[in-house]
Gaussian input, Z-matrix of N, CA and C with variables (Angstrom, degrees):
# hf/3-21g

backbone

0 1
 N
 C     1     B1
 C     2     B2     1     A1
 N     3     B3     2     A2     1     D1
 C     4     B4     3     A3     2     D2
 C     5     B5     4     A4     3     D3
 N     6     B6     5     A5     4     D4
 C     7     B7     6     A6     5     D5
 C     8     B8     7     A7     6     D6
 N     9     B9     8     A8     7     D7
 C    10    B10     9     A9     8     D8
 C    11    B11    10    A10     9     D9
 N    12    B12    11    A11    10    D10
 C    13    B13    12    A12    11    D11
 C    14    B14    13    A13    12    D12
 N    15    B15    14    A14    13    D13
 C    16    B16    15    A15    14    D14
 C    17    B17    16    A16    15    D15
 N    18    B18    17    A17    16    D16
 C    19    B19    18    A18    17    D17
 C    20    B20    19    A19    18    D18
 N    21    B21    20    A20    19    D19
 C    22    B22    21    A21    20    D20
 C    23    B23    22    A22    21    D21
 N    24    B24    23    A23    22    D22
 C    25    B25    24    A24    23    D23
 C    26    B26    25    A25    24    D24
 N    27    B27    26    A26    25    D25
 C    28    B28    27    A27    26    D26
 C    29    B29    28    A28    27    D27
 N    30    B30    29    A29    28    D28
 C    31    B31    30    A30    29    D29
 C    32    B32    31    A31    30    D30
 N    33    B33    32    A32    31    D31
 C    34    B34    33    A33    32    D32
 C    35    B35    34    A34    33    D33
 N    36    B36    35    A35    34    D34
 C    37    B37    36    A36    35    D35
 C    38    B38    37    A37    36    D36
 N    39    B39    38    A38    37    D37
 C    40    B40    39    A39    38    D38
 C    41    B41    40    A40    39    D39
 N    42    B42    41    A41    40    D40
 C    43    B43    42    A42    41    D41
 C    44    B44    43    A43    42    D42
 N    45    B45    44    A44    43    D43
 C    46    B46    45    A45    44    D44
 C    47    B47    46    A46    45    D45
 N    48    B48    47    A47    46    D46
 C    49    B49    48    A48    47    D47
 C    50    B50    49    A49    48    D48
 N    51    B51    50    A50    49    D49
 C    52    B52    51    A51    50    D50
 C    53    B53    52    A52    51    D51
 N    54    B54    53    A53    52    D52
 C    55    B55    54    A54    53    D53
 C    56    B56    55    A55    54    D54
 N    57    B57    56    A56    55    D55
 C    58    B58    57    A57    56    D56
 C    59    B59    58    A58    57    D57
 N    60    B60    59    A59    58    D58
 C    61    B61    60    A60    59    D59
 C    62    B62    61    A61    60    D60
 N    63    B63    62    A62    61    D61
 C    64    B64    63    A63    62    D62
 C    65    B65    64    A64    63    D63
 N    66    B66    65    A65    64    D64
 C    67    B67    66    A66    65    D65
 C    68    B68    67    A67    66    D66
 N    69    B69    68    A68    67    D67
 C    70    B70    69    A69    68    D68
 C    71    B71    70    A70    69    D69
 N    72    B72    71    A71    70    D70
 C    73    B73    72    A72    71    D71
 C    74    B74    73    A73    72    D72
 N    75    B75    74    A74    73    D73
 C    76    B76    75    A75    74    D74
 C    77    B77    76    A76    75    D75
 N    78    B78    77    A77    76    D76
 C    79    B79    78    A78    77    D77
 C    80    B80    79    A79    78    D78
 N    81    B81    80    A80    79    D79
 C    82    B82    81    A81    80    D80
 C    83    B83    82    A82    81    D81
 N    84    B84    83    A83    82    D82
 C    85    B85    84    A84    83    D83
 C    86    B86    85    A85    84    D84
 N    87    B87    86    A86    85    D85
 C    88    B88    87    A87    86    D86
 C    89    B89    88    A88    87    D87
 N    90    B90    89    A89    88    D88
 C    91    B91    90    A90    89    D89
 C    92    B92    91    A91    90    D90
 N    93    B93    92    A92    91    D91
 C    94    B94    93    A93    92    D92
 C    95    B95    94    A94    93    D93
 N    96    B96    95    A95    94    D94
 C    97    B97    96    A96    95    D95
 C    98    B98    97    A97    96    D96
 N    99    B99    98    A98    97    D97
 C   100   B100    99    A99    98    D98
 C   101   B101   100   A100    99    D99
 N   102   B102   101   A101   100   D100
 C   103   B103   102   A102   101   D101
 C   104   B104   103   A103   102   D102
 N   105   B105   104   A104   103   D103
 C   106   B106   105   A105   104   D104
 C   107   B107   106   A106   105   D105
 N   108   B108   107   A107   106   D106
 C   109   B109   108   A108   107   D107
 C   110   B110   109   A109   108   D108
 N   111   B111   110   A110   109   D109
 C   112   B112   111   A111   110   D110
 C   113   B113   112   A112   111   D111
 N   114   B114   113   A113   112   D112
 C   115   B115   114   A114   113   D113
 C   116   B116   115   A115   114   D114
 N   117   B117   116   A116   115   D115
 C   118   B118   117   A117   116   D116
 C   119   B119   118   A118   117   D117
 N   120   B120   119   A119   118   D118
 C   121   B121   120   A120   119   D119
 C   122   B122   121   A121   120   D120
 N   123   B123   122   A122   121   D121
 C   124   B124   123   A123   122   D122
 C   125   B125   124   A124   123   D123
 N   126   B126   125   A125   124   D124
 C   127   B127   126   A126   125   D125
 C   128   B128   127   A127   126   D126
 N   129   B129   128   A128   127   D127
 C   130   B130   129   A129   128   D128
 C   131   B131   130   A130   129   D129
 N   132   B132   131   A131   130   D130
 C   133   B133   132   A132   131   D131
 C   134   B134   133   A133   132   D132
 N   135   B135   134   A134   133   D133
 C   136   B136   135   A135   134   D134
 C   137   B137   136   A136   135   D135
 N   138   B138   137   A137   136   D136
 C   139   B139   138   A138   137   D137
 C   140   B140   139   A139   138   D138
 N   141   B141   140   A140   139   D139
 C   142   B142   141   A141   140   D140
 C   143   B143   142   A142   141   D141
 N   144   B144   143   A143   142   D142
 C   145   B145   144   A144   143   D143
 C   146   B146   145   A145   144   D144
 N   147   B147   146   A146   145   D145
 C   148   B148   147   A147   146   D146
 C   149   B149   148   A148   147   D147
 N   150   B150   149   A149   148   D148
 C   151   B151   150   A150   149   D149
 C   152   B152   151   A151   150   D150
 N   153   B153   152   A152   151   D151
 C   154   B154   153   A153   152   D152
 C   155   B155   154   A154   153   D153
 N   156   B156   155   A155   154   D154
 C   157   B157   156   A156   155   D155
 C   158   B158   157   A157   156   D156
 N   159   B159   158   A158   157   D157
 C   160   B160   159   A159   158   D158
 C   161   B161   160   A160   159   D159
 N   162   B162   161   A161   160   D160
 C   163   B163   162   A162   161   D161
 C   164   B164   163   A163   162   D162
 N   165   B165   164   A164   163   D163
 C   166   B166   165   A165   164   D164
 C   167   B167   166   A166   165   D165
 N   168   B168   167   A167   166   D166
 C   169   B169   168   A168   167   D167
 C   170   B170   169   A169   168   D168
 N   171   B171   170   A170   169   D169
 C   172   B172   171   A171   170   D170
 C   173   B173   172   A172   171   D171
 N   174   B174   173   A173   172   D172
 C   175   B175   174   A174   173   D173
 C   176   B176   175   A175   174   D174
 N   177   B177   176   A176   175   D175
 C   178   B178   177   A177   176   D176
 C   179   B179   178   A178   177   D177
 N   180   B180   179   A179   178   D178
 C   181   B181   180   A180   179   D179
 C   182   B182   181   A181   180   D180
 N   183   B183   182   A182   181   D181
 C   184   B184   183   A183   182   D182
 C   185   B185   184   A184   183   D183
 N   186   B186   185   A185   184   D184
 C   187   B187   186   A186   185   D185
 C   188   B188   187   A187   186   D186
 N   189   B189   188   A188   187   D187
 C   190   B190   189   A189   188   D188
 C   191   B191   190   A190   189   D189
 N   192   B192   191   A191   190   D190
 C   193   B193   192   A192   191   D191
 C   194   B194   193   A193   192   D192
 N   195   B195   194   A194   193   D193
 C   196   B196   195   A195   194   D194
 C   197   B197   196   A196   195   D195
 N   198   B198   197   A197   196   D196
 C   199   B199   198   A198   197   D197
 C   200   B200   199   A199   198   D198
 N   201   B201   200   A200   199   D199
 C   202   B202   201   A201   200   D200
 C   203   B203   202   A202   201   D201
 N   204   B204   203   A203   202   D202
 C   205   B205   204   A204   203   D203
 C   206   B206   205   A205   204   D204
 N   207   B207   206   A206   205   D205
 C   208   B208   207   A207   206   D206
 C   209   B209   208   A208   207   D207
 N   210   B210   209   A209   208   D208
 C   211   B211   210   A210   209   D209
 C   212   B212   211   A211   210   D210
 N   213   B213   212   A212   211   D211
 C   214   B214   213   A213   212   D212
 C   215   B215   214   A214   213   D213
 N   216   B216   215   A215   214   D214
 C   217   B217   216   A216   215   D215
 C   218   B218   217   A217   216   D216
 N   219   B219   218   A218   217   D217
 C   220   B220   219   A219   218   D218
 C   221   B221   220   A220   219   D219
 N   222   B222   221   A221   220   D220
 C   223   B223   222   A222   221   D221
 C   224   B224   223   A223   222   D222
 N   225   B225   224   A224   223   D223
 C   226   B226   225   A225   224   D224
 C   227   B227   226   A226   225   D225
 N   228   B228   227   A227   226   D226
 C   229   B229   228   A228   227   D227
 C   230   B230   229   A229   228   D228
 N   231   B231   230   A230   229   D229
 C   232   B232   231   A231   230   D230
 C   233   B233   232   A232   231   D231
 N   234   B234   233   A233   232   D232
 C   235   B235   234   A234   233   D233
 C   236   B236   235   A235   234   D234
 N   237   B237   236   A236   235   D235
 C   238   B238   237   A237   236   D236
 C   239   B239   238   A238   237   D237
 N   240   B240   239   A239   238   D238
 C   241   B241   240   A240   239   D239
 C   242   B242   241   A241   240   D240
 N   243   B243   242   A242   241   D241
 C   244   B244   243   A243   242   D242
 C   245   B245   244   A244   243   D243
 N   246   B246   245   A245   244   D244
 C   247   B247   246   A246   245   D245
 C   248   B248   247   A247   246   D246
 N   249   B249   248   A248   247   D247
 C   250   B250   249   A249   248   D248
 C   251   B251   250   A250   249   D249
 N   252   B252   251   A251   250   D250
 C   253   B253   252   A252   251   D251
 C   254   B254   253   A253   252   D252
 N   255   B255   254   A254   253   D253
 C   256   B256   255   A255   254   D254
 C   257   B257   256   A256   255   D255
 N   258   B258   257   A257   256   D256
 C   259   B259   258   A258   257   D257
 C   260   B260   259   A259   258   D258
 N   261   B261   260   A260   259   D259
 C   262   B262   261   A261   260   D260
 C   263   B263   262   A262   261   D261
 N   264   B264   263   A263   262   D262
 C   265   B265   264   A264   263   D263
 C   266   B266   265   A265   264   D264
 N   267   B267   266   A266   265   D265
 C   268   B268   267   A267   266   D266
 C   269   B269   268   A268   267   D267
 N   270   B270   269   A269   268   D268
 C   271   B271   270   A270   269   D269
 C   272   B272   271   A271   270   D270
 N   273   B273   272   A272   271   D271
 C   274   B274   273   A273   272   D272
 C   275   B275   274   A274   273   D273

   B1=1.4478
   B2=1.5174
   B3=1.3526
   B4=2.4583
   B5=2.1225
   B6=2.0020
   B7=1.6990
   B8=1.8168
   B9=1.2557
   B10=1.2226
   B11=1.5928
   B12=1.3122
   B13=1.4150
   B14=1.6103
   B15=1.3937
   B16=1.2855
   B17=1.5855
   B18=1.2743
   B19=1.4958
   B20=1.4168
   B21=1.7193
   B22=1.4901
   B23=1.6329
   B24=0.9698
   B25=2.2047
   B26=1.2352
   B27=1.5773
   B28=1.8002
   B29=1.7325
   B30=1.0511
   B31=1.2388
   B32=1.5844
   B33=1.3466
   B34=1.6085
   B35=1.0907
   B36=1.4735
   B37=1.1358
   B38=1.8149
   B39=1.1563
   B40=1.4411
   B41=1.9052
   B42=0.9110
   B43=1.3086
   B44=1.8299
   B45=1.5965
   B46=1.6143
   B47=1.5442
   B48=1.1785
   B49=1.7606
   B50=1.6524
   B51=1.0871
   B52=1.5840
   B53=1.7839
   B54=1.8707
   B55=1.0232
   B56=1.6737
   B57=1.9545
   B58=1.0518
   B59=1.4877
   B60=1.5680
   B61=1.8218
   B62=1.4391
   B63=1.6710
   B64=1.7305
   B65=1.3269
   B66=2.1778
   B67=1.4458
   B68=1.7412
   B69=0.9619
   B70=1.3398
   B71=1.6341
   B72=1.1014
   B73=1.9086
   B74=1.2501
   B75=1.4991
   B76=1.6978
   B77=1.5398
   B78=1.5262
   B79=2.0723
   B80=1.2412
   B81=1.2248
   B82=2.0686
   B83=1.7087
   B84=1.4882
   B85=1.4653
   B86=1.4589
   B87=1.2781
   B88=2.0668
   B89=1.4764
   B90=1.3881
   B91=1.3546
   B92=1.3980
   B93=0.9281
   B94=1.4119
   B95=1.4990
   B96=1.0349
   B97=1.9033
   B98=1.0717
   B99=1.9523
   B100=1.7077
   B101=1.7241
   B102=1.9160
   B103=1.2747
   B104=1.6967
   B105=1.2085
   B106=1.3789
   B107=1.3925
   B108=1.5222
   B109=1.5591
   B110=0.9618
   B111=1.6365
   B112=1.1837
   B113=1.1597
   B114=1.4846
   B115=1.4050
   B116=1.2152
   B117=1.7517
   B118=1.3364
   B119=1.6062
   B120=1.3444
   B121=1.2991
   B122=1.1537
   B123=1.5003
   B124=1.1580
   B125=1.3671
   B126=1.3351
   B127=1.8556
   B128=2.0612
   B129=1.0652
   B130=1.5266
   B131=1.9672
   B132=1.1136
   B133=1.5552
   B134=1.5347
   B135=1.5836
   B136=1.7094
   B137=1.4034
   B138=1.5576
   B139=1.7070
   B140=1.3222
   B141=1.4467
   B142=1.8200
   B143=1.2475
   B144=1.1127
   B145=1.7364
   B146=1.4864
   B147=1.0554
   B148=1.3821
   B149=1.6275
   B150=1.0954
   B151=1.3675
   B152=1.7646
   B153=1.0634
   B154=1.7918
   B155=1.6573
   B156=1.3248
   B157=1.0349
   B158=1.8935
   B159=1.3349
   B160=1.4688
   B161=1.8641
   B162=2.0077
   B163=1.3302
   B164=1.6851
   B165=1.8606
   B166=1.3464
   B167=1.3212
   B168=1.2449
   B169=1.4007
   B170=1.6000
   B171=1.5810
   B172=1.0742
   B173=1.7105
   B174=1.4439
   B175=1.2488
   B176=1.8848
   B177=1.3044
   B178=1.6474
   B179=1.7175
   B180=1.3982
   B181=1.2654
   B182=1.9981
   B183=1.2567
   B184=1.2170
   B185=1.3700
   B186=1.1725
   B187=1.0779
   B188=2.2501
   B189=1.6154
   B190=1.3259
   B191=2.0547
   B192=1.4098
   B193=1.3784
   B194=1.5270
   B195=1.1914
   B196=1.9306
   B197=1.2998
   B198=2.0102
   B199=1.8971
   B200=1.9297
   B201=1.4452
   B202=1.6329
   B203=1.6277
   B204=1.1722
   B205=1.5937
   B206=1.2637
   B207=1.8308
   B208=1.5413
   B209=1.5593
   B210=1.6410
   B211=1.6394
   B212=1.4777
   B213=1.4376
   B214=1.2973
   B215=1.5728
   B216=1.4006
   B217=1.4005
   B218=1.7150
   B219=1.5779
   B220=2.0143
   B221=1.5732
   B222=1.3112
   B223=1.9292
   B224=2.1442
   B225=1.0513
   B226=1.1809
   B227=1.3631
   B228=1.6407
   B229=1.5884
   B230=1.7096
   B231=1.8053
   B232=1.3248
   B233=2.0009
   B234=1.8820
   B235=1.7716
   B236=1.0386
   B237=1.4694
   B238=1.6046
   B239=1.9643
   B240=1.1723
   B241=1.5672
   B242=1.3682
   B243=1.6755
   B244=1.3310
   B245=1.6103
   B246=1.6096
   B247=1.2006
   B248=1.2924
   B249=1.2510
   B250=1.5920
   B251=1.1608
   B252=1.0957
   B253=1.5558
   B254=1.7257
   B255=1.2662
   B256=1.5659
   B257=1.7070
   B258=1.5156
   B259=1.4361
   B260=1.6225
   B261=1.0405
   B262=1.8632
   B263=1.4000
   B264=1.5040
   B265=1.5907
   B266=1.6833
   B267=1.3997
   B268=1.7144
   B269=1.4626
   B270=1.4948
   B271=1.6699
   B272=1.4996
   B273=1.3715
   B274=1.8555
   B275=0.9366
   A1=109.26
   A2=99.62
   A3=92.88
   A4=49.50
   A5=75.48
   A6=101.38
   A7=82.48
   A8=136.57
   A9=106.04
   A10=126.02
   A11=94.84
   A12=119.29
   A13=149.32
   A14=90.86
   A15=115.50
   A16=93.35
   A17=139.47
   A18=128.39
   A19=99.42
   A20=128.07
   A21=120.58
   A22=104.42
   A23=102.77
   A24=109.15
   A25=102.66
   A26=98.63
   A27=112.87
   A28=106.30
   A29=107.77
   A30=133.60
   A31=115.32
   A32=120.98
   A33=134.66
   A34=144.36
   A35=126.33
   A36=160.40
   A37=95.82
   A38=133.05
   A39=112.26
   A40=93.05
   A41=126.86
   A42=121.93
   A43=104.94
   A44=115.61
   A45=115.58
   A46=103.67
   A47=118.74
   A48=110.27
   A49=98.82
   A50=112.36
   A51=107.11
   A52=118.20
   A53=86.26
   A54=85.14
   A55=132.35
   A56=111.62
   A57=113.01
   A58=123.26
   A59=99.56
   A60=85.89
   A61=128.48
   A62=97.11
   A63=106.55
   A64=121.79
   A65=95.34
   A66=107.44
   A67=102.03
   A68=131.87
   A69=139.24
   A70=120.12
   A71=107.02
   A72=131.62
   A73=108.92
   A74=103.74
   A75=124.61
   A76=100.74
   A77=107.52
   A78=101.51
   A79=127.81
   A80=92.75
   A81=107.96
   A82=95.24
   A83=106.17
   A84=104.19
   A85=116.66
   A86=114.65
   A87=130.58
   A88=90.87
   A89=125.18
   A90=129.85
   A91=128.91
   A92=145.63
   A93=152.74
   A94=108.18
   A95=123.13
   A96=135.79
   A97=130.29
   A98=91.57
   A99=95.70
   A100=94.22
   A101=90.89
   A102=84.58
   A103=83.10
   A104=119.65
   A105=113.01
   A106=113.68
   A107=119.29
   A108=137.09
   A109=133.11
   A110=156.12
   A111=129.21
   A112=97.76
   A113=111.86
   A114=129.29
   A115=122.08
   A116=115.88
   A117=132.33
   A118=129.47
   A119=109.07
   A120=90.74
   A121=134.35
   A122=115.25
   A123=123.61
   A124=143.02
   A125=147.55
   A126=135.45
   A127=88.56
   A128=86.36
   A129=90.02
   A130=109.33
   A131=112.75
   A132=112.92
   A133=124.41
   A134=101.93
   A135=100.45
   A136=105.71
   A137=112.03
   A138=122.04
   A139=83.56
   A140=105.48
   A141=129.05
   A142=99.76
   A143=132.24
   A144=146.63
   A145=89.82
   A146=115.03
   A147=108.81
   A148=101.08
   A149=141.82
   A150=140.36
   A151=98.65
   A152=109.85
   A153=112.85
   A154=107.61
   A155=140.20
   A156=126.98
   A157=114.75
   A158=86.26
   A159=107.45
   A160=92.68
   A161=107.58
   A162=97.99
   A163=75.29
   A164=90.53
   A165=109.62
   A166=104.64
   A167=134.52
   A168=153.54
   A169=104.07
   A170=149.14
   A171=168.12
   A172=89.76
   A173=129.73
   A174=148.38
   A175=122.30
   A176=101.76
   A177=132.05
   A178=89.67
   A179=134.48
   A180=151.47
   A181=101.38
   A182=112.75
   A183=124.26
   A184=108.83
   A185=140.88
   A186=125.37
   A187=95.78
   A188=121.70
   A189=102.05
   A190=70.43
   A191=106.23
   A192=98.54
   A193=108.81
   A194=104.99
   A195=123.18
   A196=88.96
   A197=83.34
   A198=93.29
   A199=75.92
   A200=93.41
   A201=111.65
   A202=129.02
   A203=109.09
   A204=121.15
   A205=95.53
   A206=99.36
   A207=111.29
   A208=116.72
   A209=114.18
   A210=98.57
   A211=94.19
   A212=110.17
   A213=114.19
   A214=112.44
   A215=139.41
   A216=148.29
   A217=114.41
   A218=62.45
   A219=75.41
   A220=115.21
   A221=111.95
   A222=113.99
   A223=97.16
   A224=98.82
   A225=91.09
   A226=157.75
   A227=92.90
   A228=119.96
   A229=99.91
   A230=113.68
   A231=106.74
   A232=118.37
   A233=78.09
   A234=82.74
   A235=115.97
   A236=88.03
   A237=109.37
   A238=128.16
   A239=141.80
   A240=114.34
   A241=93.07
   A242=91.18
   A243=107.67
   A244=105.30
   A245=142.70
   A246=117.11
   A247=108.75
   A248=116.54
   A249=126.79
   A250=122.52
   A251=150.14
   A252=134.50
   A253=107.72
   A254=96.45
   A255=97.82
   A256=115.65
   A257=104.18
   A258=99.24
   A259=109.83
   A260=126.04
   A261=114.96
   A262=114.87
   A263=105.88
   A264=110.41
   A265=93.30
   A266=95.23
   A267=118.58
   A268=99.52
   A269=98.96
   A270=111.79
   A271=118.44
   A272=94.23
   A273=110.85
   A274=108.39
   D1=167.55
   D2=-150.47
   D3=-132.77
   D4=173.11
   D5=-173.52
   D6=-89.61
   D7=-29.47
   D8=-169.56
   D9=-110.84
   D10=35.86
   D11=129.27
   D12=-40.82
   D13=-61.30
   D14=173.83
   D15=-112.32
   D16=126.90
   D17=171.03
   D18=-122.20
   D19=1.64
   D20=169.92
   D21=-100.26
   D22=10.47
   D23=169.60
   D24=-110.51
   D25=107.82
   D26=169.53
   D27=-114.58
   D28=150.46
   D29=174.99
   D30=-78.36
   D31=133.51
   D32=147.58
   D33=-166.19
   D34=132.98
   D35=-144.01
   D36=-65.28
   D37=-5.91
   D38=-167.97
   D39=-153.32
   D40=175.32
   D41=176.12
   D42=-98.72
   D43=-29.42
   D44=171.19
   D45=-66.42
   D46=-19.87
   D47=-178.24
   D48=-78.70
   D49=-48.27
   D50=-173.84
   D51=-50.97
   D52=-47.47
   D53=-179.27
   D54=-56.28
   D55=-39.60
   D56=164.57
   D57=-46.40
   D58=-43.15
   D59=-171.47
   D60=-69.67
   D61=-16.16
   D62=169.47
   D63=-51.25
   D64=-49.95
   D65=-167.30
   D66=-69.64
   D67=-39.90
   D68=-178.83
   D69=-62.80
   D70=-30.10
   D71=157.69
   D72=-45.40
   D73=-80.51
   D74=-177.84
   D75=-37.75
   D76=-68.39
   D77=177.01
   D78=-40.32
   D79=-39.82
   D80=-165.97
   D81=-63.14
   D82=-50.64
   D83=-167.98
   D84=-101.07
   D85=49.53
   D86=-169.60
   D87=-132.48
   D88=133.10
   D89=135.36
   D90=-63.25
   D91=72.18
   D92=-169.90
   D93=-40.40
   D94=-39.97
   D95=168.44
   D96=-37.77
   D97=-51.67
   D98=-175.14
   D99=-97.80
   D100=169.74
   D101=-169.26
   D102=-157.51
   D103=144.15
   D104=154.87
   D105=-138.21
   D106=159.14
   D107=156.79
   D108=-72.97
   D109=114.54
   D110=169.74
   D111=-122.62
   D112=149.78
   D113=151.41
   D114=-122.32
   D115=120.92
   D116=171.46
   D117=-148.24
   D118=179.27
   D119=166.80
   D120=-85.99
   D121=141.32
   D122=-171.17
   D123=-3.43
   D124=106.59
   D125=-161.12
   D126=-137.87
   D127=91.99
   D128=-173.41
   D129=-88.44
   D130=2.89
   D131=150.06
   D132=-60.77
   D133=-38.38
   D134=-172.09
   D135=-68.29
   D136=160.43
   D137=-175.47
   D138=-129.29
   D139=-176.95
   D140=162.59
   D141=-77.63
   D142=149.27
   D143=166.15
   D144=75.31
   D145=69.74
   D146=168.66
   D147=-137.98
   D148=147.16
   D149=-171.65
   D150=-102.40
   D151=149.43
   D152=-170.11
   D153=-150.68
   D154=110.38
   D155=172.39
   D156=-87.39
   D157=132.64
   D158=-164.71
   D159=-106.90
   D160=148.76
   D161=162.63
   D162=-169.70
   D163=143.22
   D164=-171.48
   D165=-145.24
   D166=85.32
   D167=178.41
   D168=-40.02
   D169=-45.56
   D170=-33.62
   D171=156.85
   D172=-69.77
   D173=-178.49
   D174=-95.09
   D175=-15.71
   D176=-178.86
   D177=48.76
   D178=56.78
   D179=132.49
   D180=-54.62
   D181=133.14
   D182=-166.78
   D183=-163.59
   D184=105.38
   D185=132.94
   D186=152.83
   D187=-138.79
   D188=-134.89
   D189=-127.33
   D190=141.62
   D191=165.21
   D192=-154.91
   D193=155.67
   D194=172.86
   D195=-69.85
   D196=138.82
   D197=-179.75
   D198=-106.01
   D199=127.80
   D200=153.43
   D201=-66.86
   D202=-60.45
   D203=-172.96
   D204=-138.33
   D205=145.50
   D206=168.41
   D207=-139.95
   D208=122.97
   D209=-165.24
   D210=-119.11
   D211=122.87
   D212=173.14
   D213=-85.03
   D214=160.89
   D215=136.81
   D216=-70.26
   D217=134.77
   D218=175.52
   D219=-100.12
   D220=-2.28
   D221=168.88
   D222=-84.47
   D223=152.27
   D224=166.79
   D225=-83.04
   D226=-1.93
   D227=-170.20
   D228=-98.48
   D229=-14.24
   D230=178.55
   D231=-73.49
   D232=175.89
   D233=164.52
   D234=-122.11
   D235=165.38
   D236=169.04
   D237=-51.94
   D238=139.22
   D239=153.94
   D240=-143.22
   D241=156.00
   D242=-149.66
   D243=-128.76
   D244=144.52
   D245=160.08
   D246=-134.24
   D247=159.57
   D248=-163.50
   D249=-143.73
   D250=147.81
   D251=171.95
   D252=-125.06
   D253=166.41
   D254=-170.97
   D255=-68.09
   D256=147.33
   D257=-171.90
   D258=-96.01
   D259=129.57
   D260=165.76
   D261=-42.03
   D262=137.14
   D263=179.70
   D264=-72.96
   D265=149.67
   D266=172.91
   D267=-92.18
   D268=130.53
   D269=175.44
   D270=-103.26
   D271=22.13
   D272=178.07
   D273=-78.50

């Protein structure tokens, strides 16, 4: 296997380098603009940095976004709200 094969597998020498290039990844490919709210019930699998495709016929919301913040309720009859911003389409 040649490196340009794979051209989204990069290499580094330290585990803080990786880490930067992740954190610097995630930005490159976030719309900072869009932004949405959700409120529902509870889905206690999702994290922050997690990519989620959202579609809302109702709002014509469409397409794939980073969940930012997630606030759960601690009564049990509450909800969840959630915020996310739009993700850059992948040209892979």
């Amino acid at each position: 296997m040649e490196e340009e094969d794979f051209p989204t597998i990069i290499t580094a020498d330290t585990q803080r380098e990786a880490y930067s290039y992740a954190r610097s990844a995630l930005y490159e490919k976030t719309q900072w603009n869009t932004a949405i709210s959700i409120a529902s019930l509870p889905i206690y699998y999702l994290e922050p940095n997690v990519r989620i495709y959202v579609y809302d016929k109702e709002t014509g919301i469409d397409g794939e976004y980073v969940v930012n913040k997630i606030t759960l309720p601690l009564a049990y009859n509450g909800t969840m709200s959630l915020t996310a911003t739009k993700a850059a389409e992948n040209v892979l």
